[in-house]
C-alpha positions in Angstrom: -11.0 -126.8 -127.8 -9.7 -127.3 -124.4 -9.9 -123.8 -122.2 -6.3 -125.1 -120.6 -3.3 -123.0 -121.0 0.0 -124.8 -120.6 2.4 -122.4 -119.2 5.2 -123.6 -120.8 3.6 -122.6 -124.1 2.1 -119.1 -122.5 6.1 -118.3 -121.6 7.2 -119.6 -124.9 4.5 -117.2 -126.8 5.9 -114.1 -124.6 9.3 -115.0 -125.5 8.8 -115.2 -129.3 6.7 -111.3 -128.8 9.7 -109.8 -126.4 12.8 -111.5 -128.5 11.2 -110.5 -131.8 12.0 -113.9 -133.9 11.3 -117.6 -133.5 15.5 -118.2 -133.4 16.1 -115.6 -130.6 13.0 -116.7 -128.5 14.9 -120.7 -128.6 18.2 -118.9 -128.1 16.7 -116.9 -125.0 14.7 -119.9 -123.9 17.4 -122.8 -124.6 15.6 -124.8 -127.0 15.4 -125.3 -130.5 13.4 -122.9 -132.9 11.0 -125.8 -134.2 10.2 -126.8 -130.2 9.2 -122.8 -130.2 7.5 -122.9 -133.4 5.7 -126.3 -132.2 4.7 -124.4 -129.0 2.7 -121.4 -130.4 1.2 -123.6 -132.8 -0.2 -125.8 -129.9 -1.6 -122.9 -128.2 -3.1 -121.1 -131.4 -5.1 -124.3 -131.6 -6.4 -124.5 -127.8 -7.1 -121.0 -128.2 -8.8 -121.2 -131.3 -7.2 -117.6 -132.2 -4.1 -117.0 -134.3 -1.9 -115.2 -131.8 0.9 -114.0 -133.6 1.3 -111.9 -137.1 5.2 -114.1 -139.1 6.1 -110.2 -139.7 9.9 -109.1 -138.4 9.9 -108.5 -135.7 6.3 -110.9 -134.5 3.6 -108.5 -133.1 0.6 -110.4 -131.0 -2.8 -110.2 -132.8 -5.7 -108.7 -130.4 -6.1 -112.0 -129.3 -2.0 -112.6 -128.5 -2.2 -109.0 -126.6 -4.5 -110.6 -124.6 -2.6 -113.7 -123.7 0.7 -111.9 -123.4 -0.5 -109.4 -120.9 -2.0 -112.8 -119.2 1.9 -114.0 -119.2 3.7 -111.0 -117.9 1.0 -110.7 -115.1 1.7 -114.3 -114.1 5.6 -113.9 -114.1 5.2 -110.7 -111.9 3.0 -113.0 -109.4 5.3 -115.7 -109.9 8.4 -113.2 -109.2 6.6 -111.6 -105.9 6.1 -115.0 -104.2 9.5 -116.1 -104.6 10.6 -113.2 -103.1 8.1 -113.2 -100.4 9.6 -117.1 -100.0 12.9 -115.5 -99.0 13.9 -118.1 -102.5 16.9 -117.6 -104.4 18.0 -115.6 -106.8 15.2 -113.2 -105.7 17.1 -110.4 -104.0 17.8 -108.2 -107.0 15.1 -105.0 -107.4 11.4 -105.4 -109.0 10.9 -104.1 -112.2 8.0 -101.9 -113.0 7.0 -100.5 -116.1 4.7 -97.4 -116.5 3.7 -95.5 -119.5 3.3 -91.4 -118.4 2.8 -88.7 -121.0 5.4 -85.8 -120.9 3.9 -83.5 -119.4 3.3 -85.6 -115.7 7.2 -87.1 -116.4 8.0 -82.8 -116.5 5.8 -81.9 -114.0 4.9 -83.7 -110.8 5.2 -87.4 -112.1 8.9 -87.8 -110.6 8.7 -86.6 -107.6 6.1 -89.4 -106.7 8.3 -91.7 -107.8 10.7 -90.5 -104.8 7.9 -91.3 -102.3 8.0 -95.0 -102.8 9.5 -97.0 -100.1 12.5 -97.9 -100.2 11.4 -101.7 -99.8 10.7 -103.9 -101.7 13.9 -102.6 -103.8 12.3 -101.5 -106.8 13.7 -100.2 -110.7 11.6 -98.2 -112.8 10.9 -98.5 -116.3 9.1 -95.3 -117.9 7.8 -95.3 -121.5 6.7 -91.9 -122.5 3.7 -91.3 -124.5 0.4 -89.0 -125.0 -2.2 -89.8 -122.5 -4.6 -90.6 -125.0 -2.2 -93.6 -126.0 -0.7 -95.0 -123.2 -3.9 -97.1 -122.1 -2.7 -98.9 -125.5 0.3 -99.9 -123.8 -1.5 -101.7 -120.7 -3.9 -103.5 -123.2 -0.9 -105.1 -125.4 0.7 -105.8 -121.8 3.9 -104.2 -122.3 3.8 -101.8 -119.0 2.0 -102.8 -116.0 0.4 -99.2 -114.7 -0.3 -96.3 -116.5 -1.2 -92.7 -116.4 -3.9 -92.1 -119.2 -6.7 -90.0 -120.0 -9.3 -92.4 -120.2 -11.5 -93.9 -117.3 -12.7 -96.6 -119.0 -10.4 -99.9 -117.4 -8.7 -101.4 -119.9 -9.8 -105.5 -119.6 -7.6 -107.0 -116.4 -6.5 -103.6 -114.7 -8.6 -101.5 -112.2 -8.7 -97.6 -112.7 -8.2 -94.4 -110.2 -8.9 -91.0 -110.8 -5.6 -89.1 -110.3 -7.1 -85.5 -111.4 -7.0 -82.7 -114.1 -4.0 -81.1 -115.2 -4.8 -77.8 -116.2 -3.3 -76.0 -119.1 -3.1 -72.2 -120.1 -3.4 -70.8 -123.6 0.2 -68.9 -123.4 3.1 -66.6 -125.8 5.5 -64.5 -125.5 5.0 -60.4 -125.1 6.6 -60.3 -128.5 4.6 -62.8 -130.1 1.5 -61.4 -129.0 2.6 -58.2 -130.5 3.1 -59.7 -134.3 0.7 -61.5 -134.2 -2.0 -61.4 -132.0 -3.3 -57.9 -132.9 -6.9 -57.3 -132.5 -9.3 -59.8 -131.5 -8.5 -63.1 -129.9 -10.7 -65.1 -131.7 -10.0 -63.7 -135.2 -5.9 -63.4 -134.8 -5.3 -66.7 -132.9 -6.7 -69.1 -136.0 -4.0 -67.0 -138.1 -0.9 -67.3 -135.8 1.5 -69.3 -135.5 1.2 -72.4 -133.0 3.4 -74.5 -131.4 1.9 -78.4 -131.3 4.0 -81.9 -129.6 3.7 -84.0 -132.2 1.5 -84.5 -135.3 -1.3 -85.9 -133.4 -2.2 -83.2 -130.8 -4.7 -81.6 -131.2 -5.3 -79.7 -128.0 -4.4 -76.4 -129.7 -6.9 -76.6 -132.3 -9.7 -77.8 -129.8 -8.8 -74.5 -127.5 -9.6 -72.7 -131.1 -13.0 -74.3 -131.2 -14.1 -73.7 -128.1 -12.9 -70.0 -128.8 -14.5 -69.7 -131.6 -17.9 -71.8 -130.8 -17.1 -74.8 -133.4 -15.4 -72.8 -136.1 -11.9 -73.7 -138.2 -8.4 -74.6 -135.9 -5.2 -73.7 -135.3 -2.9 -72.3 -137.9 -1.6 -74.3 -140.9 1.6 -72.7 -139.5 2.3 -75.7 -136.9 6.1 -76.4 -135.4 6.6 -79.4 -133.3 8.5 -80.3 -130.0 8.3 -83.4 -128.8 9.5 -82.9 -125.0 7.5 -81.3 -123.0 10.4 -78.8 -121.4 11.4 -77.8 -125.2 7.8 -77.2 -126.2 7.6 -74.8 -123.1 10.7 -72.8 -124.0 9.6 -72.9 -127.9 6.9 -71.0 -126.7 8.5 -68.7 -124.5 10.9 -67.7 -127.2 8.4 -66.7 -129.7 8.4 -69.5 -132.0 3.9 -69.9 -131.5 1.3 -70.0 -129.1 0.6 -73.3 -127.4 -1.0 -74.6 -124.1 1.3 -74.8 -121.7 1.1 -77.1 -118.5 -0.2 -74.6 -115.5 2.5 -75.5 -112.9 4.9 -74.9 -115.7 3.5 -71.5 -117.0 3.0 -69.9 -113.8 7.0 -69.2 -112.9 7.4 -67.8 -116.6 4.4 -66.0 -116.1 5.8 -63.7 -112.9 9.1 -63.8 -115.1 7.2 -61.7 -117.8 8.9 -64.3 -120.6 4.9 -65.1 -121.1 1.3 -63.6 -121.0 -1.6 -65.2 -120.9 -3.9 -64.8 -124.2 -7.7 -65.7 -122.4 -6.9 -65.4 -118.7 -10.4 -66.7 -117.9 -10.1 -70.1 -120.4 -8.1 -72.6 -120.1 -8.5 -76.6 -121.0 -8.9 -79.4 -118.3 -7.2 -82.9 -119.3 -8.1 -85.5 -116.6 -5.7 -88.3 -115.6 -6.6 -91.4 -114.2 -4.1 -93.9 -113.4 -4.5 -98.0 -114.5 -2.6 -101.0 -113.7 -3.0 -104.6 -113.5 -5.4 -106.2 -111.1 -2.5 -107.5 -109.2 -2.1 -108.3 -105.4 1.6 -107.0 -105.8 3.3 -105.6 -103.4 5.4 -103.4 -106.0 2.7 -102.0 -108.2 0.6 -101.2 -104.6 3.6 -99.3 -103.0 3.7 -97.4 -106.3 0.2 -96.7 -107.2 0.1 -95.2 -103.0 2.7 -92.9 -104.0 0.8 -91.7 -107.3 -1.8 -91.0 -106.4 -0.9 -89.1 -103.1 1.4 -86.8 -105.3 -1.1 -86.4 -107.7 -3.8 -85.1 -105.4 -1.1 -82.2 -104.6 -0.3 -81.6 -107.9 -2.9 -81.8 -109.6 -6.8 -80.2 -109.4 -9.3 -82.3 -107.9 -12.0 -83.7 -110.3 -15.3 -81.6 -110.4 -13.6 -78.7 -108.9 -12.6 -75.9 -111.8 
């Protein structure tokens, strides 16, 4: 097994992943299906790894995640030298991909995207999703940076901390009223809660801590999937949740919410990853991140 990877074959593998099929990778790349289908074989057997699962559409294996985030990072170097070259056909804007969860794209996550210079010219790609999933996204190379909850680097990218968003255990005046009469820690496991998606659980962990270890949330659990509408489900009655501090605190002085344990609250920290990269683009954007983060956000170790 040779350890040399012919580039031809590496491009030919990321088209087959980004264009879904064998035909529309040859289509994209002008060449026939069985010179595509040649290609990956070649480089499944330098690798030594099957780097493709024949499903429709392809996904990579582990191993093809691995070489595919290999192939984006090499046409983003390729990309930023021609244009440093002053070559052709290199005057249209960079194209950088980030993976944010909702609650930085509603709260402060924009607003250091403004801070970015102007040049290099650059367009932004966001792919929302929960902090505790978007360091997926770096790791099967589909975005390039990312804001996640984890500080562990994912393999290839570097890692900053960024800070803690804090969020508020939160209802409205009229909710607490129906529901919340009597002891916190005996009503909130009965009432209803408002939750993103199926798979956060930052509700129930706020019941834990509340109630040292014991039981959850309610089985009475309504979803939102945007940040903004699962800050006005909760301000119209609809559950409890925990909402974003820098969002809470407006509706708070507006009496549309109360808070339920003034003096608990949960921490998420954020750390922002991208590739290991001497790009111009990804540096003038990670600058501006993490500037606006250190407003926005609380410092790490400070509560």
């Amino acid at each position: 097994m040779t350890t040399e990877l012919p580039l031809d074959q590496v491009r030919t593998l990321l088209a087959v992943v980004d264009e879904g099929t064998f035909d529309a990778a040859a289509a994209a790349l002008h060449v026939t299906p069985s010179a595509v289908s040649q290609r990956v074989k070649a480089l499944e057997q330098r690798t030594g790894r099957v780097l493709l699962v024949r499903t429709k559409p392809v996904r990579p294996t582990e191993s093809g995640e691995v070489v595919v985030r290999f192939a984006r990072q090499l046409a983003r170097l390729e990309r930023d030298t021609r244009a440093e070259l002053g070559m052709r056909g290199e005057t249209e804007p960079t194209r950088v991909s980030i993976a944010v969860n909702s609650d930085s794209l509603a709260t402060w996550f924009l607003s250091a995207l403004t801070r970015v210079p102007e040049q290099p010219r650059l367009c932004f790609e966001l792919r929302r999703e929960d902090e505790t999933r978007t360091a997926e996204l770096l790791r099967e190379g589909l975005v390039m940076a990312a804001v996640t909850s984890s500080p562990d680097p994912v393999a290839g990218c570097s890692v900053r901390a960024l800070g803690r968003l804090r969020y508020l255990a939160a209802a409205s005046p009229a909710f607490v009223e129906k529901h919340l009469d009597g002891p916190l820690r005996e009503a909130l496991p009965d009432a209803p809660v408002m939750t993103f998606d199926r798979s956060d659980e930052l509700q129930d962990a706020f019941v834990r801590r509340l109630r040292r270890g014991r039981g959850g949330a309610s089985a009475v659990r309504h979803s939102v999937p945007t940040s903004e509408g699962f800050v006005e489900a909760v301000a119209a009655g609809l559950g409890w949740g925990l909402v974003p501090e820098v969002q809470a605190d407006p509706l708070l002085r507006a009496g549309r919410l109360v808070p339920l344990a003034p003096d608990r609250f949960v921490d998420v920290p954020l750390y922002w990853q991208q590739w290991k990269l001497d790009s111009p683009a990804l540096a003038a954007v990670a600058e501006a991140v993490v500037a606006a983060a250190a407003e926005a956000l609380r410092a790490q170790g400070t509560f």
